[in-house]
C-alpha positions in Angstrom: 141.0 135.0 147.3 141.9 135.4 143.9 144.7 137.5 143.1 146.4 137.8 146.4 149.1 135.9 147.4 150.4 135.1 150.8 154.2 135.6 151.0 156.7 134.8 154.1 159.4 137.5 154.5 162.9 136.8 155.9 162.1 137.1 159.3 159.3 134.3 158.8 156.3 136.4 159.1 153.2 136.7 156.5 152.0 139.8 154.8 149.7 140.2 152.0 151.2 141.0 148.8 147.9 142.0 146.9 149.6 144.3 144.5 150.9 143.6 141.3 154.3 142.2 140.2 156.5 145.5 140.6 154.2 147.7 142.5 155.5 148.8 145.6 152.6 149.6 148.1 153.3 152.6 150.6 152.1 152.2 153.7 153.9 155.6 155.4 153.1 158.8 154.8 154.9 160.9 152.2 158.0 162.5 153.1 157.8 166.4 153.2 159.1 168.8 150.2 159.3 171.8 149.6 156.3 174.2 149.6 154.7 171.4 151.8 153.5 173.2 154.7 154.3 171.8 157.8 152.8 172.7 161.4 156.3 172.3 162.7 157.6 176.3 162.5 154.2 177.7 163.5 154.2 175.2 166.6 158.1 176.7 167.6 157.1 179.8 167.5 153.9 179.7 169.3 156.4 178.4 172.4 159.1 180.3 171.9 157.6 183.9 170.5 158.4 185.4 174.2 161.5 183.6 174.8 164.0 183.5 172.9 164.3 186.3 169.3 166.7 183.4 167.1 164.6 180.9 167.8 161.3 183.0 166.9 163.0 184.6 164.0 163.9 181.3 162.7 160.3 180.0 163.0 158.5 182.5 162.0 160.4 183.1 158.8 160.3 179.3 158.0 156.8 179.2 158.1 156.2 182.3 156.3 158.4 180.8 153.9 156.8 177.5 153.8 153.5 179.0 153.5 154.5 181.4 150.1 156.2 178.4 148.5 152.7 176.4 149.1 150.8 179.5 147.5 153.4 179.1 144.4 153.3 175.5 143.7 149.1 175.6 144.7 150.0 178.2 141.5 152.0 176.4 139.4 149.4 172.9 139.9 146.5 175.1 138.4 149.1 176.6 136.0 148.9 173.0 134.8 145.8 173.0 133.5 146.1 175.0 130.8 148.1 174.1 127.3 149.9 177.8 127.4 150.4 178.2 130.2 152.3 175.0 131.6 155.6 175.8 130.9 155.5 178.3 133.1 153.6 175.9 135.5 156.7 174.0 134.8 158.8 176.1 135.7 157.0 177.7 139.1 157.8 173.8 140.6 161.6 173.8 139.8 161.9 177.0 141.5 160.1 176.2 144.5 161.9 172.7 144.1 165.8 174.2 144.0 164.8 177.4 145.8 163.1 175.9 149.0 166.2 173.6 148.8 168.9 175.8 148.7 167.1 178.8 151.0 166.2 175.9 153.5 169.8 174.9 154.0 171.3 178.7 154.1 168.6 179.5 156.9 169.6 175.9 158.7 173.6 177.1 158.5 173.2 180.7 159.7 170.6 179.3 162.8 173.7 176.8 163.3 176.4 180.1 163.6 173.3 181.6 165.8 172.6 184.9 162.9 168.9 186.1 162.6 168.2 185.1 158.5 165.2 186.3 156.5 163.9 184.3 153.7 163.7 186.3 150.4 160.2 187.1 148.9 158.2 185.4 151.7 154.5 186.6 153.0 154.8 188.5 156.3 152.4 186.1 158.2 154.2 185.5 161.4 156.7 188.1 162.6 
């Protein structure tokens, strides 16, 4: 076919390199981000709800978190589409960005020293 190539890798097997010089093609799914909601938290805490309070404490506010941080960057996309308000658009992402960053890895540490930790300004959804 024009415009695809057949290439051999290193380890002497053939894949199709259709794209275009410098393209990279991605053939996994994205990695997750912050204010990406994941199933993960909610699947914890439907196991362990009755079980054990740190580990239902931890999910539930995780997935609470996750889901407010997916309501402020869903926010902050349609932000977008207007011309005065896109700074602020703008802005919404870096603070879901640094914010889900940094509160993500304070709740991970105080689950590691075994302390109950509740996310700041999060939608009570699971308790």
């Amino acid at each position: 076919m024009r415009g695809e190539r057949l290439a051999v890798d290193r380890e002497g097997g053939d894949h199709d390199e259709s794209a275009q010089d410098g393209e990279e093609q991605e053939d996994h799914p994205p990695v997750g981000e912050p204010g990406e909601l994941s199933a993960g938290p909610l699947i914890f805490w439907l196991i362990y709800k009755d079980k054990d309070q740190l580990v239902r404490n931890a999910a539930a506010g995780s997935f609470n978190f996750a889901v407010t941080l997916t309501i402020v960057s869903w926010v902050a996309g349609i932000l977008q589409f207007t011309v005065i308000l896109a700074p602020l658009g703008w802005l919404l992402w870096i603070i879901v960005f640094v914010g889900g960053l940094v509160l993500g890895i304070i709740a991970a540490l105080a689950a590691s020293r075994y302390e109950l930790y509740t996310y700041p300004l999060t939608i009570p959804i699971l308790t």
